[in-house]
C-alpha positions, 0 to 999 in steps of 0.5 A: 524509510521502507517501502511495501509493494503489494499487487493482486487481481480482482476476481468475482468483483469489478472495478467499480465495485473494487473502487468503492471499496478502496473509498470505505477502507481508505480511513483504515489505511490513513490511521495505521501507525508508521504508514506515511503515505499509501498510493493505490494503483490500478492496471485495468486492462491487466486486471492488475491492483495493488498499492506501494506503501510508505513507511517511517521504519521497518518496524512499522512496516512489520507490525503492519503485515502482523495486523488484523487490517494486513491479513483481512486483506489477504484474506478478501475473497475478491483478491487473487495473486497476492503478492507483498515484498518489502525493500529498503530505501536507497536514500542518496539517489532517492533524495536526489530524484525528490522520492523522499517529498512524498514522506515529508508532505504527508508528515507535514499534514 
């Protein structure tokens, strides 16, 4: 499993906004091979968004941040401060903590 965290601000946009257009890319992001699960997250007060990602293996994680889908979001102009660093999965500690139910229901699915 690899893990994806990528944050950013909204600029010219507000939340509201920002949220329908988190519900219109949602299916993209469902139908991306090797992404197990994507949680979107949100810091209002810090103007702060972004998503973790879950991927099967690194080289789904890696043709992701390759694809069309990945750079039309670094290219949005509503989104500032773009971060996205990639890790590694320390499985041991992460089985032991239930970290790896989340891929395992979303493969059920």
């Amino acid at each position: 499993m690899k893990v994806q965290i990528v944050t950013f601000q909204l600029n010219g946009i507000d939340d509201e906004a920002y949220g329908g257009m988190c519900d219109e890319l949602a299916p993209a992001f469902a139908a991306v091979p090797g992404l197990s699960a994507k949680l979107w997250l949100a810091d209002r007060d810090a103007n702060t968004y972004g998503g973790v990602y879950l991927w099967s293996d690194a080289h789904a994680q890696a043709a992701y941040a390759e694809s069309d889908l990945f750079a039309a979001v670094a290219a949005h102009p509503n989104l500032t401060g773009i971060t996205s660093r990639a890790f590694e999965v320390l499985a041991g500690p992460t089985a032991v903590t239930r970290g790896d139910r989340l891929a395992a229901e979303r493969a059920l699915a």
